[in-house]
C-alpha positions in Angstrom: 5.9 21.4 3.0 7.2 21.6 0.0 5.5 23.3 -3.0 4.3 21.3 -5.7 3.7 17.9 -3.3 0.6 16.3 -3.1 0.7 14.1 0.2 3.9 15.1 1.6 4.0 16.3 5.5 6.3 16.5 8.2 6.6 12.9 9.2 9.9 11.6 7.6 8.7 8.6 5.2 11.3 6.4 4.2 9.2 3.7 2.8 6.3 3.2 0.5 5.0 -0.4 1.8 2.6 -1.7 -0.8 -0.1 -4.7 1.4 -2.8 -6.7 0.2 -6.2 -7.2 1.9 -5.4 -11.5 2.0 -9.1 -11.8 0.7 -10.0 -13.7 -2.1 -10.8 -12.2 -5.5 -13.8 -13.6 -6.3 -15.4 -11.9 -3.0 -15.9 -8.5 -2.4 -14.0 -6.7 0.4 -15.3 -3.0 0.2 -13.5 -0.6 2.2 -16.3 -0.5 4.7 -15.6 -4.7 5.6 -11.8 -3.3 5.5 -12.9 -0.6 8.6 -14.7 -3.2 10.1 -12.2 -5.9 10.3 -9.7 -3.3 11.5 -11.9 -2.0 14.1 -12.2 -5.6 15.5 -8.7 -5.9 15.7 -8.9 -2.9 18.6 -7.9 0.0 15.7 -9.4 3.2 15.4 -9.5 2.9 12.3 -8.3 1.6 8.7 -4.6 1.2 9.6 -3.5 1.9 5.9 -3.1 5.4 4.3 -4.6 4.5 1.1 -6.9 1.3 0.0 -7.5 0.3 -3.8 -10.7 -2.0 -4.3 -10.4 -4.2 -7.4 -12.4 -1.2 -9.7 -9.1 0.9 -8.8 -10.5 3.3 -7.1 -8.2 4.7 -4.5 -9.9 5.5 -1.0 -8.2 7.6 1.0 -7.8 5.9 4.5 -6.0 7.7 6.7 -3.8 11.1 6.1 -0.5 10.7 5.4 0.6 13.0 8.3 -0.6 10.2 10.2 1.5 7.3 11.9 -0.3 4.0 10.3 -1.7 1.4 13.4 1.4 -1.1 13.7 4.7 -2.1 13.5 7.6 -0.2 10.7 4.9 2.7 10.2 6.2 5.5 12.1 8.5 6.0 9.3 6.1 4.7 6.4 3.2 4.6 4.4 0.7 2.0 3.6 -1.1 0.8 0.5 -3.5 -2.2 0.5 -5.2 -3.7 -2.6 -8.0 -5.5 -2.2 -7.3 -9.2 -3.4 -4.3 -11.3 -2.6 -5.8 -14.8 -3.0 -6.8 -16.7 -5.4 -10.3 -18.9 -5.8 -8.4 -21.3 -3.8 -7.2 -18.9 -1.0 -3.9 -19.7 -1.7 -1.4 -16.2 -1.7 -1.4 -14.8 -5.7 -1.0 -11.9 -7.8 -4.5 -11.0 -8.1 -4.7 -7.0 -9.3 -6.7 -6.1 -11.9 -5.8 -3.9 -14.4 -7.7 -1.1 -12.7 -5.8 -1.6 -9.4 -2.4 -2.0 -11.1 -2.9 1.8 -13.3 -3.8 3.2 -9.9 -1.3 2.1 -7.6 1.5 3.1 -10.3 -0.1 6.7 -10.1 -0.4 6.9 -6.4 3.3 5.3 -6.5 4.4 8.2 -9.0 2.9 11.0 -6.7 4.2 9.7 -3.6 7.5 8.8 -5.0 7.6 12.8 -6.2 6.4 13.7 -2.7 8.9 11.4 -0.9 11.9 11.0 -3.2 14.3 9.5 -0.6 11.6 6.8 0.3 11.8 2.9 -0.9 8.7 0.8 -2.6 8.6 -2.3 -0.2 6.1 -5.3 -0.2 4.8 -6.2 3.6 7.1 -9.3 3.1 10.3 -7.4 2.0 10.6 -5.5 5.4 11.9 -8.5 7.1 13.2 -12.2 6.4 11.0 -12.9 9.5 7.6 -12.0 8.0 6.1 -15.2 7.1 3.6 -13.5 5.0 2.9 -13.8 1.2 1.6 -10.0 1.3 1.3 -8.7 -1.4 1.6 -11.4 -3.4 4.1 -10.1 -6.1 7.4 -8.6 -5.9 6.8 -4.7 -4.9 10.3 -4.1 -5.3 11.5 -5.5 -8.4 8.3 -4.1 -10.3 8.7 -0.4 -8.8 12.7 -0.7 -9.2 12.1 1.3 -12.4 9.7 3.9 -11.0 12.7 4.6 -8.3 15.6 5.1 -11.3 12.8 7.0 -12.9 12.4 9.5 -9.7 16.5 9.2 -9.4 17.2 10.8 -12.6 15.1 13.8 -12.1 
């Protein structure tokens, strides 16, 4: 482990892959409903590393040393925000302010942590996820935040 990180471990992270919960905004989805709804789906547990509810607090889910519960995690780390659809339940851009200042700051640290590792949305890992998640473009609005790790 190197000195000065915050999160880092041995696992070899090569992406930073930013989800959303798919719930509505005007309904709470507290990160108990998110355990539960993940337990029914045969995990152990929350399957992401870190969960931010729409106050931006940022519950720690599952450590980082940790391999997440599915698919391109071996090699990853996950970060839900609750939200994702709009009143409608159609797929939309629904942080708040709070969750947006606290992903940035998790993004920073883990970015410092894991400086060869690329900011992803669930969508961007492949052209055959037919997924809206997570609703914005992860990649093009962290772009900066990787030039800004780059440089250092």
């Amino acid at each position: 482990m190197t000195a000065g990180c915050f999160y880092q471990n041995y696992r070899e992270v090569r992406l930073l892959i930013i989800h959303c919960s798919a719930t509505r905004y005007d309904r709470d989805f507290p990160v108990e409903a998110l355990r539960a709804s993940h337990k029914a789906r045969g995990f152990a547990d929350i399957g992401y590393h870190f969960y931010i509810t729409r106050d931006g607090y940022l519950h720690r889910c599952r450590p980082v040393n940790q391999i997440g519960a599915a698919g391109w995690n071996d090699r990853s780390i996950g970060i839900c925000y609750e939200g994702g659809l709009d009143e409608a339940g159609t797929p939309s851009d629904t942080r708040t302010y709070a969750q947006k200042c606290s992903l940035l700051d998790l993004l920073r640290q883990l970015r410092r942590d894991y400086p060869e590792a690329k900011i992803v949305g669930h969508c961007q890992l492949s052209p055959y996820i037919r997924k809206a998640c997570p609703c914005f473009d992860a990649r093009e609005e962290y772009a900066g935040l990787e030039e800004e790790v780059s440089r250092k």
